[in-house]
N, C-alpha and C positions, 0 to 999 in steps of 0.2 A: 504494500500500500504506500503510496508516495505519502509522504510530510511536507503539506501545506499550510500556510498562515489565513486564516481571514481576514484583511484587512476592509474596514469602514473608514471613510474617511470625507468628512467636507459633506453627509447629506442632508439638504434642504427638502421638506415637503409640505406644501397648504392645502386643506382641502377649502376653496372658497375664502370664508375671511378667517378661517383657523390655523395657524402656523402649527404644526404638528411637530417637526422638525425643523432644530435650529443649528445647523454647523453638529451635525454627529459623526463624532470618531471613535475608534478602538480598534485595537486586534488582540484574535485568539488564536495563540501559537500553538503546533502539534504539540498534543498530550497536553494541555491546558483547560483545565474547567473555570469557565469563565462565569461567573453568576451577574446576570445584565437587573437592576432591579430601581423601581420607583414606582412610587403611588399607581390609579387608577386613572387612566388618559393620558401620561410622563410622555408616551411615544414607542414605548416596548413592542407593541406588536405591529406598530406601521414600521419599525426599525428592520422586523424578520421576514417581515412582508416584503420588502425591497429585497433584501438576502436570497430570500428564494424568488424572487422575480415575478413576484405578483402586483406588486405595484410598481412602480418607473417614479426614483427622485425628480424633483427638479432640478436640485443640483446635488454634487456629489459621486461618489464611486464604491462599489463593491468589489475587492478582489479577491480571487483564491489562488494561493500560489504564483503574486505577482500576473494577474492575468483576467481579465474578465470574468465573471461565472456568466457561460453558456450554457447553450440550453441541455448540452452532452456532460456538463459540471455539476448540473440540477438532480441529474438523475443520480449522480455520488453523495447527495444529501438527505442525511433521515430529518425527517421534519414531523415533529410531534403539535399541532394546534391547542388552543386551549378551549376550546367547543369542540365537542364531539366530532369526531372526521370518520366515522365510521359508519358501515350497510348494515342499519339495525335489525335484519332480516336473512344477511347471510352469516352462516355458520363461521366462527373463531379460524377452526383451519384453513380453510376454505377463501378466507380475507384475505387470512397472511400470504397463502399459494399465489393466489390473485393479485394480490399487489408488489409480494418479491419477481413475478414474470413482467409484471407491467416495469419494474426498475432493470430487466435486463438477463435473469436470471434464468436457464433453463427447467424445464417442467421439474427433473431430477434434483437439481443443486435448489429451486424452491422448496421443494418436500422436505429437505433435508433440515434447510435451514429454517424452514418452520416450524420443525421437531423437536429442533435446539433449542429455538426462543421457550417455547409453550413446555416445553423441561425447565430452563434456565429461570423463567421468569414464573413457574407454577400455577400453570393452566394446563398441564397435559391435559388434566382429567374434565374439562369444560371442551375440549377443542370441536366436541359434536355439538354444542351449545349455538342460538344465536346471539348474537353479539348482544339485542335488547333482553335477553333473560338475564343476562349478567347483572351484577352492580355495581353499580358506579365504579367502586376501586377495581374492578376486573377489567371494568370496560377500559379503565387509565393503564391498566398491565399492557392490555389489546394495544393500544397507541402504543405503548413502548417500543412494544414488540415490533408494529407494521414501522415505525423509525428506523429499526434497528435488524429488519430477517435479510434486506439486500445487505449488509456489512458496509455501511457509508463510512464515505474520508471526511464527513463533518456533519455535528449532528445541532441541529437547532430545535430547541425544545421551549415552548412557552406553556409555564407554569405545569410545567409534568410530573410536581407531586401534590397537585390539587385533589383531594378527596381520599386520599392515601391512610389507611391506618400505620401506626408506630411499626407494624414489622414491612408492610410495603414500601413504606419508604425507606426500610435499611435498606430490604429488597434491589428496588431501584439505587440508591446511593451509590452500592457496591457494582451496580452492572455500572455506570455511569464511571465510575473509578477504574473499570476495567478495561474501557473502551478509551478514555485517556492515554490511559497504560500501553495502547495499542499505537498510541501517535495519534488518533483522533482529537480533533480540535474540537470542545465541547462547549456550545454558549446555550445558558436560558435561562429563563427569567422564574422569578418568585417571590411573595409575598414572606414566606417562610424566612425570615432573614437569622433567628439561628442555625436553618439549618447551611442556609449560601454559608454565615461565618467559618462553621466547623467543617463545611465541603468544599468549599473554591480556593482556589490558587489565584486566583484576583480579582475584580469586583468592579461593576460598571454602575454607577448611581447616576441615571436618566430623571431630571425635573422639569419641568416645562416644556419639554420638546430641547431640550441639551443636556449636554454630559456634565456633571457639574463636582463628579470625582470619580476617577480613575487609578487602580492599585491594588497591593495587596490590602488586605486587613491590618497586617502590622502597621505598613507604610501611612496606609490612610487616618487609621486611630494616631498613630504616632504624630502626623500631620496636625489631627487635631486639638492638641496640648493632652495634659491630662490634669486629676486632678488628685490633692491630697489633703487627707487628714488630717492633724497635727494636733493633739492633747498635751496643753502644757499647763498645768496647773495656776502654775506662779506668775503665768504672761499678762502682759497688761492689756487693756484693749487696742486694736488695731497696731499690736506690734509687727506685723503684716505688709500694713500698708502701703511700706514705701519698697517695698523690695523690687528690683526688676522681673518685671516678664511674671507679676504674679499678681493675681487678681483675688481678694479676698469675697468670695461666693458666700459664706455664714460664718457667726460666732456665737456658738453656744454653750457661756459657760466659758470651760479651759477648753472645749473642744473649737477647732479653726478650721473650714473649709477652703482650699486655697484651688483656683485654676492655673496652671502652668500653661505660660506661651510655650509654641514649639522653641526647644532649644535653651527654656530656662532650665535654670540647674537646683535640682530640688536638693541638694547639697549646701547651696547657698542657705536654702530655707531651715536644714535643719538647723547650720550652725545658727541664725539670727534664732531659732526656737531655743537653743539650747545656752543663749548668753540670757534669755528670757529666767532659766532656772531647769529643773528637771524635765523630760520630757518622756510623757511615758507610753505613750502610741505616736506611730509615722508611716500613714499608710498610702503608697500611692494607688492610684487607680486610671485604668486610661481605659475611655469610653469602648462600649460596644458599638459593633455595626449598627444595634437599635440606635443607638445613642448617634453615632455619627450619620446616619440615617436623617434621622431628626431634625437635626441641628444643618445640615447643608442644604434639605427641601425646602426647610424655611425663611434660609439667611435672605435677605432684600437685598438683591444687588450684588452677591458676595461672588464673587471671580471662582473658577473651577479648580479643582484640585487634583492634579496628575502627580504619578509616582511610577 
């Protein structure tokens, strides 16, 4: 399987007076899980919609492997939708056969690899089922599955552990971890934002129709200061206040909430804690994806954050 990049980069799109997209970039390098994520209308699925070629930016470029995605490129992507894409009428195996030949795949090498998914992803025993008997989470295994029975060089999935219980989604986590593992370039999106934190390799935060942080988790939290505790008993109030690069958040008490700019040195802050008197907690803390999540959706005006 060749190892390819996705590159996005520079795309604009309006439907009428709505700017959807505004200057969208990133790339998802082989063997990379990339978690694309923001609110409810951010521009996530007109983003994939362009990727796979359903809609046409108005300005801007999709490349795979430095090169256009053609329509012979299209056919090497598993594309998982976040509404149902499925024949609620035809039988599980039956989909999959159907839809691995339509990507290319002979009668024989379909059967096969339909045997594997509905093993791999645990539906053998539904596979005579119709797709609308299932539920819900079965029917989101089915989509896994129909992404993933041709063996795609890139797989694009929006919100593909929607409706999932706790073991479907390890389920899924692990196929997705596996297909990386293979050099597949893996992007999609999700509301689940602990599970992107503890599964992705870097992280795309889409607001208003732009990108307005790009990175890993570390990079991006780290980006975004953090912050610290400080219990000093014997500190006076706002002994704090004049430090660099340090924002006093609360004082309750001996306890001190302090925010660190990126690059303040919470070292500096013990020792001014520690000429205060004893100090008997110092706890730093650097926001979650919730948290930096949060905090960049809503900033007014606030510049983008790449890493």
């Amino acid at each position: 399987m060749p190892e390819h990049t996705l590159a996005i980069s520079g795309l604009h799109k309006r439907f009428g007076q709505v700017v959807a997209l505004r200057d969208v970039g990133f790339t998802v390098r082989p063997g990379e899980l990339f978690g694309f994520v923001g609110s409810n209308g951010a521009g996530k699925t007109t983003t994939m919609r362009i990727v796979l070629g359903v809609l046409n930016p108005d300005a801007g470029e999709v490349t795979f492997g430095g090169a256009p995605i053609t329509r012979q490129v299209r056919t090497r992507i598993g594309y998982m939708p976040e509404e149902r894409g499925l024949y609620p009428k035809m039988k599980v195996a039956d989909h999959l056969v159907y839809l691995a030949e339509l990507h290319g795949l002979s009668s024989v090498d379909a059967r096969a690899a339909t045997q594997r998914w509905l093993g791999r992803l645990g539906l053998d025993h539904r596979r005579g089922d119709e797709v609308q008997k299932l539920s819900l989470g079965n029917q989101q295994r089915v989509q896994l599955a129909a992404a993933l029975v041709h063996e795609p060089d890139l797989l694009v999935l929006d919100e593909p552990f929607s409706g999932l219980d706790p073991v479907a989604v390890d389920v899924m986590s692990d196929v997705l971890r596996e297909e990386a593992a293979r050099g597949v370039p893996v992007v999609f999106s999700s509301h689940q934002l602990d599970l992107v934190e503890r599964l992705c390799d870097r992280i795309g935060i889409i607001a208003g129709g732009r990108m307005v942080a790009v990175g890993s988790v570390e990079e991006l939290t780290a980006s975004a200061g953090a912050e610290l505790e400080v219990v000093a008993p014997q500190a006076e109030p706002d002994w704090a206040a004049n430090l660099p690069g340090v924002t006093v958040v609360a004082e309750e008490g001996p306890r001190t909430v302090l925010r660190l700019a990126p690059g303040a040195d919470d070292q500096a802050v013990l020792h001014a804690a520690l000429a205060t008197g004893p100090v008997t907690g110092f706890t730093r803390h650097r926001p979650s994806l919730v948290e930096l999540f949060r905090a960049v959706v809503t900033e007014d005006g606030g510049g983008s954050r790449h890493a």
